[in-house]
C-alpha positions as CSV (number, residue, x, y, z in Angstrom):
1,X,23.0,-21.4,0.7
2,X,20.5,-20.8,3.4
3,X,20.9,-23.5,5.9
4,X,19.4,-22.5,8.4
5,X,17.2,-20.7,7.2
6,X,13.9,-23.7,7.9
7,X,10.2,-23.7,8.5
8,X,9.7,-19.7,9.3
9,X,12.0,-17.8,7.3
10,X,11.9,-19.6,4.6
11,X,8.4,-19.7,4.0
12,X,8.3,-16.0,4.8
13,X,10.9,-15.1,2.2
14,X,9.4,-17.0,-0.3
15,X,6.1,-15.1,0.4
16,X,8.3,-12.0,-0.3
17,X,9.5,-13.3,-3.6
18,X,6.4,-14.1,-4.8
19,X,4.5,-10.7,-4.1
20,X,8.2,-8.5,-4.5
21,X,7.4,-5.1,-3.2
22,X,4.3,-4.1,-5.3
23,X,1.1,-5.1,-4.6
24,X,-0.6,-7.0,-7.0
25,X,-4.2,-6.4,-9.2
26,X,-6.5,-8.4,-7.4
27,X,-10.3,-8.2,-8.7
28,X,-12.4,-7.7,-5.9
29,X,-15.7,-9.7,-4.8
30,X,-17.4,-5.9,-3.9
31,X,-20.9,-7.3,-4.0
32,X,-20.4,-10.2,-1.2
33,X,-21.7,-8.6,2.2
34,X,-20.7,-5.0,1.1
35,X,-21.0,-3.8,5.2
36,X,-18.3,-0.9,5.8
37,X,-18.2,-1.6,9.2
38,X,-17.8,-5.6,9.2
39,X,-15.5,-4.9,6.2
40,X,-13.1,-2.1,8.5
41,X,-13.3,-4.3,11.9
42,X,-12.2,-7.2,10.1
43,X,-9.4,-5.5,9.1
44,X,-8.7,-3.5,11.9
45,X,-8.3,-6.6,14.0
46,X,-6.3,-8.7,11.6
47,X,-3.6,-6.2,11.9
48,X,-4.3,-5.9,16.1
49,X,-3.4,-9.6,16.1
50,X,-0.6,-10.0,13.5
51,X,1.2,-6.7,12.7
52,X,4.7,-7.0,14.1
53,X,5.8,-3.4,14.8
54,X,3.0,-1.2,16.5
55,X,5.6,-1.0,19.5
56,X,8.9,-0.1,17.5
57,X,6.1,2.8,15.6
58,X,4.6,4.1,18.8
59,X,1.0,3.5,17.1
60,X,-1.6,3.5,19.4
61,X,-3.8,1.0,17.3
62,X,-7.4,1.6,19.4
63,X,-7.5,5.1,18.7
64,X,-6.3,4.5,15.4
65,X,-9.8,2.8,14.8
66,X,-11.5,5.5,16.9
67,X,-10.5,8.4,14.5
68,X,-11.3,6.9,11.3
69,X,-13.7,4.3,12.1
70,X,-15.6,7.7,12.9
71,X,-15.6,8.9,9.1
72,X,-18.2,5.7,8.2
73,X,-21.8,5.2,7.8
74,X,-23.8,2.8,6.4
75,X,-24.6,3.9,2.9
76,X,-21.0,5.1,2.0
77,X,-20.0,4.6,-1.5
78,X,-17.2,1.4,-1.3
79,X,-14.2,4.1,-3.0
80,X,-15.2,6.3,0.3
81,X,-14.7,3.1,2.3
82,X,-11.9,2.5,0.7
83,X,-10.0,5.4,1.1
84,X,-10.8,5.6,4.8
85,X,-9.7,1.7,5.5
86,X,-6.6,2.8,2.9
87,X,-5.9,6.3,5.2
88,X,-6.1,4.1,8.5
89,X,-3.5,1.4,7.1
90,X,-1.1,4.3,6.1
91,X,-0.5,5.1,9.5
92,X,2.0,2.4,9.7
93,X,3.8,3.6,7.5
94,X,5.2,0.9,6.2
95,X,5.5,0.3,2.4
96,X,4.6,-3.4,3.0
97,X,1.1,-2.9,3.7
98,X,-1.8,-2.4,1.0
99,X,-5.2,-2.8,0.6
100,X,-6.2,-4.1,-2.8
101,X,-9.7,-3.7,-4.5
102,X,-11.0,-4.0,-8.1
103,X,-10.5,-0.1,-8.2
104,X,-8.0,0.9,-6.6
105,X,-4.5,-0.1,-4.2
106,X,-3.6,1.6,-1.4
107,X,0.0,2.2,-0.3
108,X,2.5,4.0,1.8
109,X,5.0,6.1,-0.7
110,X,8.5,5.3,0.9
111,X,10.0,7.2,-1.6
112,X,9.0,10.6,0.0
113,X,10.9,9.0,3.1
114,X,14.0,11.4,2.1
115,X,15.6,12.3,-1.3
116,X,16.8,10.4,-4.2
117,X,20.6,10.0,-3.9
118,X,21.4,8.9,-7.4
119,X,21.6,10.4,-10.9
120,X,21.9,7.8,-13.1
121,X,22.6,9.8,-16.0
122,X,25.3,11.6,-13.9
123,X,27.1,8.2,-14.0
124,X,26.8,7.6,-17.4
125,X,28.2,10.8,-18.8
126,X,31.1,11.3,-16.3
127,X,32.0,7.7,-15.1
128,X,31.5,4.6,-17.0
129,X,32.3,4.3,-20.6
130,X,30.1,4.6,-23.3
131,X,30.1,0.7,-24.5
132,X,29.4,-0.3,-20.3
133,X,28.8,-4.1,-19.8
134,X,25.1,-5.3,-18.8
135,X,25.0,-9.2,-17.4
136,X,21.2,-9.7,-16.5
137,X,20.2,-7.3,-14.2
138,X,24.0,-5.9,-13.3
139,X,25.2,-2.4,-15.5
140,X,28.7,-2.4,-14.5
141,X,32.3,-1.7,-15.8
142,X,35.6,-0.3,-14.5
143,X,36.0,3.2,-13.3
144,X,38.7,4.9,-11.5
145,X,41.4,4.0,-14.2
146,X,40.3,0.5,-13.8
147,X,41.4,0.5,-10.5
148,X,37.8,-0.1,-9.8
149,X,34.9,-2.1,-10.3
150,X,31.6,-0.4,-10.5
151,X,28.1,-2.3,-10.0
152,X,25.0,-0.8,-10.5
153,X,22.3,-3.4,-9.5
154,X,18.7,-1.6,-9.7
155,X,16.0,-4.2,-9.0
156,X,15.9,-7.2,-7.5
157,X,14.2,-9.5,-10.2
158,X,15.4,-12.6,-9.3
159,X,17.3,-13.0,-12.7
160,X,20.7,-12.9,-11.1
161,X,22.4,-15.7,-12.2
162,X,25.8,-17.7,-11.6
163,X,26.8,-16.9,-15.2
164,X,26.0,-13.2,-14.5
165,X,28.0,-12.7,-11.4
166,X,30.6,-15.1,-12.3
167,X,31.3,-12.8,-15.7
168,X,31.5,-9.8,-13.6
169,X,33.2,-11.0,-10.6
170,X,35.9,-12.7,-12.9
171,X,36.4,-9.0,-14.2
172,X,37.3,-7.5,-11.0
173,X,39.5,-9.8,-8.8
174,X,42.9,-7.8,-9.6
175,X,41.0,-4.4,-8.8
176,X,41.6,-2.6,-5.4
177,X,37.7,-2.9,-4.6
178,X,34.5,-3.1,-6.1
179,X,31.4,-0.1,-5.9
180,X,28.1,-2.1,-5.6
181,X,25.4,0.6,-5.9
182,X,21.8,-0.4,-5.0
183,X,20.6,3.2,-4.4
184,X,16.8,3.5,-5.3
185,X,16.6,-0.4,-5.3
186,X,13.0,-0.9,-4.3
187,X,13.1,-4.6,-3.9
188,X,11.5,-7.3,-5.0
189,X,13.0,-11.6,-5.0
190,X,14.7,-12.0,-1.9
191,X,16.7,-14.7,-3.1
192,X,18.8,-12.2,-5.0
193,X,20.0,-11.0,-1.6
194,X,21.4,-14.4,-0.6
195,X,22.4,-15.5,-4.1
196,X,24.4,-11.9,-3.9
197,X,25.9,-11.8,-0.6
198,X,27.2,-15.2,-1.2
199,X,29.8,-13.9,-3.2
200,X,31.5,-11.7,-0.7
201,X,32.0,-14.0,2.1
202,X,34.5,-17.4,2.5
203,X,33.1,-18.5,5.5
204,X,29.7,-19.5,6.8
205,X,28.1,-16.5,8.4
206,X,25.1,-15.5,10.8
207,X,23.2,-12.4,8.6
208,X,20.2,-11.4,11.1
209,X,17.9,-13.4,12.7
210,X,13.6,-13.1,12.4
211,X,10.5,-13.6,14.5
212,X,6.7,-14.2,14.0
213,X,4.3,-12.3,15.1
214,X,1.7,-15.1,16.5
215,X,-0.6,-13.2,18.9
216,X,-2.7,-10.1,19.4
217,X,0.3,-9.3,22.8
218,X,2.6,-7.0,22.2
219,X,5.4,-9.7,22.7
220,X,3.6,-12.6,21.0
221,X,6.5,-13.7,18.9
222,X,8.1,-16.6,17.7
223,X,11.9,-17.3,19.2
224,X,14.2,-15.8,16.9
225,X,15.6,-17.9,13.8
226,X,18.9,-17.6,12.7
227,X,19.6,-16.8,9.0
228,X,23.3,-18.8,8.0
229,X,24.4,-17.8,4.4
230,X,26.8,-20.3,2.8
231,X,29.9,-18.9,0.9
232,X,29.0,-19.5,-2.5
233,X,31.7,-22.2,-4.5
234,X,32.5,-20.8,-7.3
235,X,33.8,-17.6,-8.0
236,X,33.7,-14.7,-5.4
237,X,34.9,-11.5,-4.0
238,X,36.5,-10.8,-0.8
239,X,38.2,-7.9,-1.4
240,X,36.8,-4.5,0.0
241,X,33.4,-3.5,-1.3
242,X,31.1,-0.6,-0.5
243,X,27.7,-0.6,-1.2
244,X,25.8,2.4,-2.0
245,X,21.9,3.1,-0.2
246,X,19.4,5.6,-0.1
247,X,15.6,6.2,1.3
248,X,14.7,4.5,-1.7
249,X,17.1,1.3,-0.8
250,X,13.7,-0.7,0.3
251,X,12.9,-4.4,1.2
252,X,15.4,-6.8,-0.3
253,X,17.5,-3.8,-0.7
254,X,17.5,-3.2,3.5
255,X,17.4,-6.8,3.8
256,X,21.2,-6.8,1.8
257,X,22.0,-3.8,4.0
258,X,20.8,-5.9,7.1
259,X,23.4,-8.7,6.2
260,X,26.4,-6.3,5.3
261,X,26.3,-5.0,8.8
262,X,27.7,-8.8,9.6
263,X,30.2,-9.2,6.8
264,X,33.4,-7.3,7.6
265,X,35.0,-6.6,4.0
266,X,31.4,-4.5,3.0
267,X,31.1,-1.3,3.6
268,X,27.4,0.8,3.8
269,X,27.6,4.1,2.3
270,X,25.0,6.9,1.3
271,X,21.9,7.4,3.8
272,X,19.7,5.0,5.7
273,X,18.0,2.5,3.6
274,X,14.2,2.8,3.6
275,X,13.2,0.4,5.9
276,X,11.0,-3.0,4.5
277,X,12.3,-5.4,6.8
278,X,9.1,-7.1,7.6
279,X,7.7,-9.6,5.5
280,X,4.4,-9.3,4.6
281,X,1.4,-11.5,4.9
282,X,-2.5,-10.9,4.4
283,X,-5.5,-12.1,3.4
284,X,-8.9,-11.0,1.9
285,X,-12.2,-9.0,3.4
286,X,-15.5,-10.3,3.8
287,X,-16.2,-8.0,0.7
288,X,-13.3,-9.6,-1.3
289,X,-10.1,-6.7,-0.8
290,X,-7.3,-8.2,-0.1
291,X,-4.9,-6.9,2.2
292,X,-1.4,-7.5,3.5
293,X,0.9,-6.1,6.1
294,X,4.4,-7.0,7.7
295,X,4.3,-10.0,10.4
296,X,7.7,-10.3,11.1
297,X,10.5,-8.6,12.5
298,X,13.8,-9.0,11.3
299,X,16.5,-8.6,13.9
300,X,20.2,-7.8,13.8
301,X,22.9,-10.2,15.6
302,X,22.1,-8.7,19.0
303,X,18.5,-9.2,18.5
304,X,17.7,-5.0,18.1
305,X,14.7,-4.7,15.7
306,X,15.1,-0.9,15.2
307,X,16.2,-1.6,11.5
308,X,12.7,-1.7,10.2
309,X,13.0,2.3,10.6
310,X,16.2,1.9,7.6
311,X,19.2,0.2,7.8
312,X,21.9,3.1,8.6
313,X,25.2,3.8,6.0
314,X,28.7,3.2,7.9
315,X,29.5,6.5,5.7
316,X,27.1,8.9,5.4
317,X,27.3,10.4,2.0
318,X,24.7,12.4,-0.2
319,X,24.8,13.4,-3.7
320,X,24.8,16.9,-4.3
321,X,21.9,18.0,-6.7
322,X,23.9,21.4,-7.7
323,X,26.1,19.9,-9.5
324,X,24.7,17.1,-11.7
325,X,28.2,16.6,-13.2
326,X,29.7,15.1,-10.2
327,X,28.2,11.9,-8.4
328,X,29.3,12.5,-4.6
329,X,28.3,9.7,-3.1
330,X,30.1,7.6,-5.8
331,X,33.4,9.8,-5.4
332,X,33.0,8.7,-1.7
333,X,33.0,5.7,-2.4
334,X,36.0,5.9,-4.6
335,X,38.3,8.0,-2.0
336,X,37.0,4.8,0.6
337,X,38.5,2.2,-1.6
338,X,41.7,3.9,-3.2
């Protein structure tokens, strides 16, 4: 499903899977070499030398350090340390990086990025019907007089399944297009993305492509990889489909948005995804944090990298909080298809 997708990428994406898009518990070692300055220039460098977006951000990383740097001394309490080292990684904003003690995680809260663009009780009460199908990690039925299929896919797990998507594809081949809504998808097993997209396409197609970061240079990258996806051989979809995003679309869910922009039967609707297309990588402080941050960049087909800043709707669309009877993103959606 991934041919091409060797050495770099896949390693990277597995990384991805395996630490989704929350950071993990992590005990910390806080009495090994407690120092709040070895602890923050350790840090502070790693990310120099392998953070893969300071340039697309405009961060200017030295004074970065200078401003907080400034708020140590030596007999700081570690939470004090830790907020400061936690303040300075927020900068990047970027909801791939955290710092993980014993005590506390820090992390950058995408979902302030712009507002929610989903009520999913809206949906319930005025759209679907009351006995609505749920296949693994799919809520979906027919809507629109059945003229429709509707999809709501919320987090990637990594419990899709063939038997899931083969049960609700099988229910929507004689529609006039399928609805598959990932708004406020925060991410999580990347192979969801590629066992997903799969489905749409009957040809082999070229999704994006993604780079290392492998030096402390600005343009110390790896050469760009291609990522193929395979037409999956079973039961698919090619009619039209539009898929629903929002701020809170994030990680796998921009990474799906990344591929849609290269297969021409999807549609993007709703507002710009929130960004997350870095995969993240890290490692631990001399006082035992861990930490991680994004070291790639993922790339559209004409190598731009702008994406990481969200993945941009074809349609934008936005529902309308006034009215919590009426889902206009979804109606959207619905005047696209019919």
């Amino acid at each position: 499903m991934i041919s091409a997708m060797k050495s770099l990428i896949y390693s990277l994406l597995t990384l991805l899977a395996l630490s989704a898009c929350e950071p993990s518990f992590i005990v910390g070692k806080d009495d090994n070499n407690t120092d709040p300055y070895k602890n923050f220039d350790y840090l502070w460098q790693e990310c120099k030398d392998r953070y893969s977006y300071f340039e697309l951000k405009g961060v200017d990383w030295d004074a970065i350090k200078s401003q907080y740097r400034s708020k140590l001394f030596n007999d700081i309490r570690a939470d004090s340390a830790f907020k400061v080292m936690g303040a300075m990684l927020d900068e990047l904003k970027d909801g791939h990086v955290n710092l993980t003690s014993n005590f506390n995680i820090s992390f950058y809260p995408i979902e302030e990025l712009g507002p929610e663009n989903i009520r999913w009780r809206t949906i319930k009460d005025y759209y679907l019907p009351k006995d609505f199908y749920i296949s693994g990690p799919f809520v979906h039925d027919f809507i629109a007089n059945k003229q429709i299929g509707y999809l709501r896919f919320s987090s990637y797990t990594g419990a899709i399944s063939n038997s899931n998507l083969d049960f609700a594809l099988s229910r929507y081949q004689n529609t006039k297009g399928i609805i598959l809504d990932i708004r406020q998808n925060g991410g999580g097993a990347v192979s969801d993305v590629f066992n997903l997209l799969s489905r749409f396409i009957d040809k082999k197609t070229l999704l994006f492509y993604s780079r290392l970061k492998e030096g402390p240079g600005t343009n110390d990258f790896s050469q760009p990889e291609a990522a193929w996806l395979e037409p999956h051989k079973g039961v698919k979809y090619t009619g039209k489909v539009v898929v629903l995003t929002d701020r809170g679309t994030f990680s796998a869910g921009s990474f799906t948005c990344l591929g849609i922009k290269a297969i021409p039967n999807m549609i993007l609707m709703g507002d710009t995804t929130g960004g997350g297309l870095g995969l993240p990588n890290g490692g631990q402080l001399p006082n035992g944090w861990t930490y991680r941050f994004s070291v790639t960049q993922s790339l559209t087909l004409d190598l731009d990298n702008s994406y990481e800043m969200g993945v941009p709707p074809d349609i934008v669309a936005y529902f309308d909080w006034n009215d919590l009877t009426k889902d206009e993103v979804l109606e959207r959606a619905m005047d696209e298809i019919l």
